[in-house]
N, C-alpha and C positions, 0 to 999 in steps of 0.2 A: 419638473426641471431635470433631475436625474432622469428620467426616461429618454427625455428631449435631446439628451447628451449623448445618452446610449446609442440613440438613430440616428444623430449626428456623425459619431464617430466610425459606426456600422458600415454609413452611406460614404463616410471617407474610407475607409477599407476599402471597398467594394470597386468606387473609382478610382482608387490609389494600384489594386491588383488588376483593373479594365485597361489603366492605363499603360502599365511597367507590362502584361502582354503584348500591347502593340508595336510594330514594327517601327523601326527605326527614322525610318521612311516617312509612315506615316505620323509620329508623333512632330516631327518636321512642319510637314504640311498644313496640320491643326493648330501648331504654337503658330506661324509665320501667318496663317489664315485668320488666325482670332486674333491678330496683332494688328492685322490689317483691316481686320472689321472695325476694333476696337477705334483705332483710327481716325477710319472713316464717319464713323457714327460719332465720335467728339468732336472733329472739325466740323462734320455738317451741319450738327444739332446747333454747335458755339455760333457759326454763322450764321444760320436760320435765326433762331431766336435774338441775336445782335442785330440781324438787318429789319427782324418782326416791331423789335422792340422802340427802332429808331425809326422806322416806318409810320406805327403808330403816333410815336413823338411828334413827328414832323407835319404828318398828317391831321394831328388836334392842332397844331399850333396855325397852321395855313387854316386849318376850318373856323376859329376863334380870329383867327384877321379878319376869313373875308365874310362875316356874320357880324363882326365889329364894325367891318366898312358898310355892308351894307344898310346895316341899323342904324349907323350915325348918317347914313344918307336919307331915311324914309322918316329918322326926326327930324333932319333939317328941311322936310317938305311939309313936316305935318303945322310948321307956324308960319306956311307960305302960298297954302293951294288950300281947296276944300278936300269935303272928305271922299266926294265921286275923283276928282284931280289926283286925289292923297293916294285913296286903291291902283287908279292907273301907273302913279311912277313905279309905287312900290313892285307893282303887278311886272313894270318893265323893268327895273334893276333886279327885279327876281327872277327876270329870264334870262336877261346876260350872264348874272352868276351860275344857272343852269347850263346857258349853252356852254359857259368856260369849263366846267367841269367835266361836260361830254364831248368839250376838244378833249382833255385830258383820259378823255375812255372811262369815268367815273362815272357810275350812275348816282345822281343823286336824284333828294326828294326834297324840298323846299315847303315849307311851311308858315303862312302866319294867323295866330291865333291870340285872341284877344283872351281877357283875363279869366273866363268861364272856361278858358277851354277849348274853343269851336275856333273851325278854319274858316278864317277870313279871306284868306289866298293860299291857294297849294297847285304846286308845279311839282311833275315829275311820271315815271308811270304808274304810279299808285295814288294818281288825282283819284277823287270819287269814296276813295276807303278810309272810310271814317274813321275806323280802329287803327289806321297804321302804325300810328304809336302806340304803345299799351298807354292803358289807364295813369297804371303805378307811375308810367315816364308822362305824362302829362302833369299829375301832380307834382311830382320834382320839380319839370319846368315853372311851372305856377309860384312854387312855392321858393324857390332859388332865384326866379328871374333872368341867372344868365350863367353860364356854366357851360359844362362838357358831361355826357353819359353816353354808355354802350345801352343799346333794347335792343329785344330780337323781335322777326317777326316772322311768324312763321321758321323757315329752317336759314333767313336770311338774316347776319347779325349789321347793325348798323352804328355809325358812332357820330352821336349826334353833338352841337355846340347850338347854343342858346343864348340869346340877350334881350334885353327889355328895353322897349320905346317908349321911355314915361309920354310923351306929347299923348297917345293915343291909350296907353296902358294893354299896348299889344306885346306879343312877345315874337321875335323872328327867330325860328327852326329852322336849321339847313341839316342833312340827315346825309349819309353818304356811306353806301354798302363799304362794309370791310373786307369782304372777299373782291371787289373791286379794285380797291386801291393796293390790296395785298396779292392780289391775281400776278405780278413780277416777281416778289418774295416767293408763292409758291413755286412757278415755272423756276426759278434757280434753285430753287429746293428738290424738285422734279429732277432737273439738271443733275442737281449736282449727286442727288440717290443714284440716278441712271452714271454717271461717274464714276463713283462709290463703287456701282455692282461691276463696271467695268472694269475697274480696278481690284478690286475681291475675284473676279475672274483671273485676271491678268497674273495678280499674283500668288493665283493658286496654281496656273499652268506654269508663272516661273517657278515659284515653292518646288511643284513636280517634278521639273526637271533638275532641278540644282539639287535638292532632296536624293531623285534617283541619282544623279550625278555622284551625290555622298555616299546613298543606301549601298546601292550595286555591288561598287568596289568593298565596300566595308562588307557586305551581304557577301563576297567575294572570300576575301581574309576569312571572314568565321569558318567559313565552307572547310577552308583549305585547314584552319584550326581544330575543327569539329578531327578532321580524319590524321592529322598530324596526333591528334588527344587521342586514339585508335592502335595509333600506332605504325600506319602509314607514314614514313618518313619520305617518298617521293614524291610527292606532291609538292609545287610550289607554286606560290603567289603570283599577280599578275606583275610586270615591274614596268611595265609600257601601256598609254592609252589612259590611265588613272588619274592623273594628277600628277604636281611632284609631289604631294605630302607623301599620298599612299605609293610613290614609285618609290620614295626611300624608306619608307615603312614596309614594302616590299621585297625591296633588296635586306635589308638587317633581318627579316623573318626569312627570307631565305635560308642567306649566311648562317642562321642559329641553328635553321632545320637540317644543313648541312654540315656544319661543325657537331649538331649532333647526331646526326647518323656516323659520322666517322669516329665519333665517340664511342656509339653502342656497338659499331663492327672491331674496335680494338678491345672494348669489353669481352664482348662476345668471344674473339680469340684466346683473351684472359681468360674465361671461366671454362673454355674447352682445355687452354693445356691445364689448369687447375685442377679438373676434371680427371684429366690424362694423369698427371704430377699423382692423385688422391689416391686414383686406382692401382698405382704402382708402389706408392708407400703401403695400400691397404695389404698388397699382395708378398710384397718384401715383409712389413711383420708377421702376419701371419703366418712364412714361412721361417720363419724366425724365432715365434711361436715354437713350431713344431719341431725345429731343431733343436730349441735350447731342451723342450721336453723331452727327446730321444737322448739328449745328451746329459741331460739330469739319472735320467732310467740307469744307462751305463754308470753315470756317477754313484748311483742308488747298491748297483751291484756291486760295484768293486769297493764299496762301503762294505759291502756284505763279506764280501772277501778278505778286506783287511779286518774286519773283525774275527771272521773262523781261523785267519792266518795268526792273531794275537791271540786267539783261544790254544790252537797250539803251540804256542810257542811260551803258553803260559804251562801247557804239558809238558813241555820239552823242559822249561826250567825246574815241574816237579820231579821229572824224571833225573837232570842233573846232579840234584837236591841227593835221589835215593844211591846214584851209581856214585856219591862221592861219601856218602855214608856207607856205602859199600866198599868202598875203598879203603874209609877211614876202618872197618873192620877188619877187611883182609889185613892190613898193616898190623893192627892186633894181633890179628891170626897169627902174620908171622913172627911177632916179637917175640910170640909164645912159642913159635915153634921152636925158635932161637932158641930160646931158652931149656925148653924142657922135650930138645928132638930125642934127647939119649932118655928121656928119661921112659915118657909114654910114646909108643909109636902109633898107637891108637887115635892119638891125636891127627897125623899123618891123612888119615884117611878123612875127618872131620873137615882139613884142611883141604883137601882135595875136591871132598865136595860144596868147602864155600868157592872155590876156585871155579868150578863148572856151573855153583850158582851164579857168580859172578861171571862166565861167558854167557850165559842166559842172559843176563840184564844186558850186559854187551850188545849182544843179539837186539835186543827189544830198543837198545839206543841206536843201533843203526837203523832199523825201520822206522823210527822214529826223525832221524835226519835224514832219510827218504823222504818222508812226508815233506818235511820242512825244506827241503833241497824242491822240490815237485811246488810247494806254495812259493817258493821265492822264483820259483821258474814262472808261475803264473803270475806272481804280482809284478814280475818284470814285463808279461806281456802283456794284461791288463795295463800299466803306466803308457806303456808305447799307442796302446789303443786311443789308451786316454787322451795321451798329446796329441794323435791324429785328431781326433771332435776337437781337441782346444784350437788345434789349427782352421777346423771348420768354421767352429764359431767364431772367429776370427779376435774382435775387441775385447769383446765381451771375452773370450778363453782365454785370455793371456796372460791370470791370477792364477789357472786353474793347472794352465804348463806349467808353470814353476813347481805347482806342486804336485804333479806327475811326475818331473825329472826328479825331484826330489824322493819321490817313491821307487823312481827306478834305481836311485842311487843307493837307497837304505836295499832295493831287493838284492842287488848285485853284492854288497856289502854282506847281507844276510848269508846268499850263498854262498860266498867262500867262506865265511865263519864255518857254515854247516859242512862243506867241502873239506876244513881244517879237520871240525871235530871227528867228521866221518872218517877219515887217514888215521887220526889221533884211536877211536874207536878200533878202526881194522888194527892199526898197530898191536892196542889192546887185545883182540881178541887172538892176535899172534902169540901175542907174549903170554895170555893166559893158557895158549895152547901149549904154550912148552911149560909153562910152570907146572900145566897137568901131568905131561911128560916127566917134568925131573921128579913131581911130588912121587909119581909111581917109581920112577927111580931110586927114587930116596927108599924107599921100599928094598928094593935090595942093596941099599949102602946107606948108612949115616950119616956117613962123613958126605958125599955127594950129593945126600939132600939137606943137608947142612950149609952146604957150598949154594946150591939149587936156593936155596930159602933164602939167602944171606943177597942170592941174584934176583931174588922176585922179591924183597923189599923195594930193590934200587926200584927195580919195574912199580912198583907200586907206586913208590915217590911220582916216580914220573908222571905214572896215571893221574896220582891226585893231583897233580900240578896241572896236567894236561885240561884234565876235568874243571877244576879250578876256574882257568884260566878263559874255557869256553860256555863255563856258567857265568863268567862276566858279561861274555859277549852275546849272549843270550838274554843275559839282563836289556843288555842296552838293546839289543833287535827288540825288546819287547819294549821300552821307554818310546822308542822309534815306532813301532806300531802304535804304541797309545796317539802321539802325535800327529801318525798319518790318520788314523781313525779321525782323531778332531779337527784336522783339515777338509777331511772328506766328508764332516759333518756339514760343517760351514759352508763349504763348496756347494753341497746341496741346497742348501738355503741361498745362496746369491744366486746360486739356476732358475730355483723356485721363483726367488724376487723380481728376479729380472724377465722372469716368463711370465712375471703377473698371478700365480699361481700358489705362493706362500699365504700362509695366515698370518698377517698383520693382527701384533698387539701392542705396539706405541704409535704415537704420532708420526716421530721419527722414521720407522718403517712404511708408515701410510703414505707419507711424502714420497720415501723412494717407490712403492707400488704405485702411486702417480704417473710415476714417469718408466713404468716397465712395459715393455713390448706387447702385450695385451694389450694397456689403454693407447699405448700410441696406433694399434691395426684398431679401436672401438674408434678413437677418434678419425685417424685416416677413413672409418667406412663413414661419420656423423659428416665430415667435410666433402665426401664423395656425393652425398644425399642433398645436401646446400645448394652443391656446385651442382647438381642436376635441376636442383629445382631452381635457381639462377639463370641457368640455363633457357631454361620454361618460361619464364619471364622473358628474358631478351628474345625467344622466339616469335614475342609477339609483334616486334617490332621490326616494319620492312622498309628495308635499307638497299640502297643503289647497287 
């Protein structure tokens, strides 16, 4: 049973995928053919067999009349004539009912047969044939007396009606081909088959044509569908000639195919300037890139600068530090000289040479506010430098200007300080030069280096004042350097970040390298690479 199911199921596959390949056309043709078979062969068979079946009806019930009539005719002779009389009527009412039958075109065969069996009288053209009834239908008769049966004979079927004539104890047979009486039943059966094929003709060539009528056009659209699915967008539908189904199913595929071709050509111009737009943004950061990295480098260096510029300037305050200790000694010197010029003149000469020790350091502080004079000269052209890239960079430098003006303003600042001190210096070394003068002086008068000593205190005051005054401002050039230095640190770092190029170590930094001018030239090239291969795509597609 399982198995039976399998090859059932198998054999519906089989015609299920024989059938969904066939053409549209064709599956047409076969349903509208088999419908019409279908049809034909229930009308014809219902009418055949209804007019078979009434045929026969009608046809026992006439043969049971006239085997009734004529039975009760040859009993009502059998208590009227003898039995040579008896033979003859019978012999003649059994030829009239023959001849009536072959008015009607009916072959019959008439028989009378007494109670054994044996023909007493028989008309028709199978006089002579003793067997023309079977055996089995003679005993029926015999045994029934009067009734209806079919027997064949040979390949001729017959349908017989029987009755019994007690007077005689005969029995009257009248037998009457059934291909005979049903010889009209088949010619309309004939007919109406030859109808039938007419008709299965008829409406296979209609089918055909109304099919192709549907196929064509429909076989038509796919065509135009197949190459529209391709990518050919000029091809259109038939819109005349078809039908109106397929003329408005032809006109709305049109209109699609041409609202979308005019779709993919304003695409298509989309993904070129996108295209265009990608290549311009990739090319803008990436030089963008390489600005902020040149301008980082200069940032890098003039880092470098303000720190050897704070290196000296941290010299310059130890140097401060010694010339005011130096000071604070000379003052010594001279308190003592005050005091004891009459007494040691010995000391005189001591005094003279802290004096020309002291233009020595002089000395060594003016080259030293060279230097410092020469770094504030550079770090004011370095800042101006700087503001030029910040002007470059344009947005992005616009933190980075402030804090170049602001370096130019601490250099300028710085240099006149050093300009001060360096006047303040030479003054010094003028005045140490006369004090060497008077000290030698004092040498030949006491009193005049007493006078001389009592003048290069004031001078000294002054010095330490002077010195003082430009050890503060040294201080703060060097507070202002530490400042600029950790500007210029920072600075470096938002060049870095913003070029993509920093190390990132919080979240918060990774967000801003998100959006630094690296990822935005990696993305502009990922969008450039899109928009080409979008591109590629819509190429495939041909448009008006």
């Amino acid at each position: 049973m399982i198995t039976t199911d399998i090859i059932n199921r198998k054999t519906f596959q089989k015609f299920g995928k024989w059938w969904f390949n066939l053409k549209f056309q064709t599956q047409i043709m076969i349903m509208f053919t088999t419908l019409v078979i279908l049809v034909v062969i229930l009308l014809g068979g219902t009418t055949y067999f209804t007019l078979k079946s009434n045929m026969e009806r009608l046809i026992t019930d006439n043969l049971n009349l006239s085997v009734k009539n004529v039975g009760d005719k040859i009993e009502l002779f059998t208590s009227t004539v003898d039995s040579r009389e008896l033979r003859n009527k019978a012999g003649y009412l059994m030829t009239q009912e023959l001849a009536y039958f072959s008015n009607k075109g009916i072959g019959a065969e008439l028989r009378l047969i007494d109670g054994d069996g044996r023909n007493v009288i028989e008309l028709g053209e199978k006089t002579g044939q003793s067997d023309f009834i079977p055996q089995p239908a003679i005993e029926e008769i015999i045994k029934k007396k009067s009734g209806t049966l079919f027997f064949e004979n040979g390949r001729s079927k017959y349908n017989a009606a029987y009755v019994n004539i007690p007077g005689k104890n005969w029995i009257y047979v009248s037998c009457i081909s059934v291909d005979d009486y049903m010889a009209p039943i088949n010619k309309l059966r004939n007919f109406t088959l030859t109808i039938g094929l007419v008709a299965i003709a008829a409406s296979f060539l209609i089918c055909f044509f109304v099919s192709r009528r549907i196929a064509v056009p429909l076989a038509a659209m796919l065509q135009v569908a197949g190459k529209a699915g391709t990518g050919d967008l000029t091809v259109r539908a038939h819109e005349e000639g078809v039908g109106l189904e397929y003329s408005v199913l032809g006109k709305s595929f049109n209109k699609m195919l041409n609202d979308l071709a005019i779709l993919i050509n304003e695409f298509q111009t989309l993904v070129e300037d996108l295209l265009a737009n990608s290549k311009k943004i990739n090319f803008v950061a990436d030089n963008q890139v390489e600005l902020i990295q040149e301008t980082g480098l200069l940032v890098n260096d003039m880092a470098s600068s303000v720190q050897e510029i704070s290196a000296r300037i941290f010299e310059t305050e130890e140097a401060g530090r010694e010339v005011r200790m130096a000071v604070e000694s000379g003052r010594s010197a001279l308190r003592s000289i005050l005091e004891n010029i009459n007494e040691n003149f010995t000391l005189m000469e001591d005094q003279s040479r802290s004096v020309e020790f002291l233009s020595g350091h002089l000395d060594k502080v003016g080259q030293v506010l060279d230097i410092i004079k020469d770094i504030s000269e550079r770090t004011h052209l370095l800042s101006l430098n700087a503001s030029i890239e910040a002007a470059r960079a344009g947005e992005y430098g616009r933190g980075f200007s402030v804090v170049a003006d602001e370096i130019r303003k601490l250099a300028g600042i710085a240099g006149q300080s050093v300009k001060e001190i360096s006047e303040l210096t030479n003054a010094v070394k003028v005045e140490s030069k006369a004090v060497l003068e008077k000290v030698e002086a004092g040498r030949k008068g006491a009193k005049e280096g007493l006078l001389l000593t009592g003048n290069a205190e004031g001078y000294l005051n002054n010095i330490y004042r002077s010195i003082a005054n430009a050890d503060e401002r040294i201080t703060e050039i060097s507070r202002s350097m530490e400042q600029i230095s950790t500007g210029t640190g920072q600075v470096v770092l938002t060049m870095r970040s913003v070029a993509g190029t920093a190390e990132m170590e919080s979240d918060a930094i990774t967000d801003a390298h998100s959006s630094s001018a690296r990822k935005v030239a990696e993305l502009a090239r990922e969008l450039a690479v899109k928009a080409q291969s979008l591109q590629g795509q819509l190429l495939k597609f041909k448009t008006i």
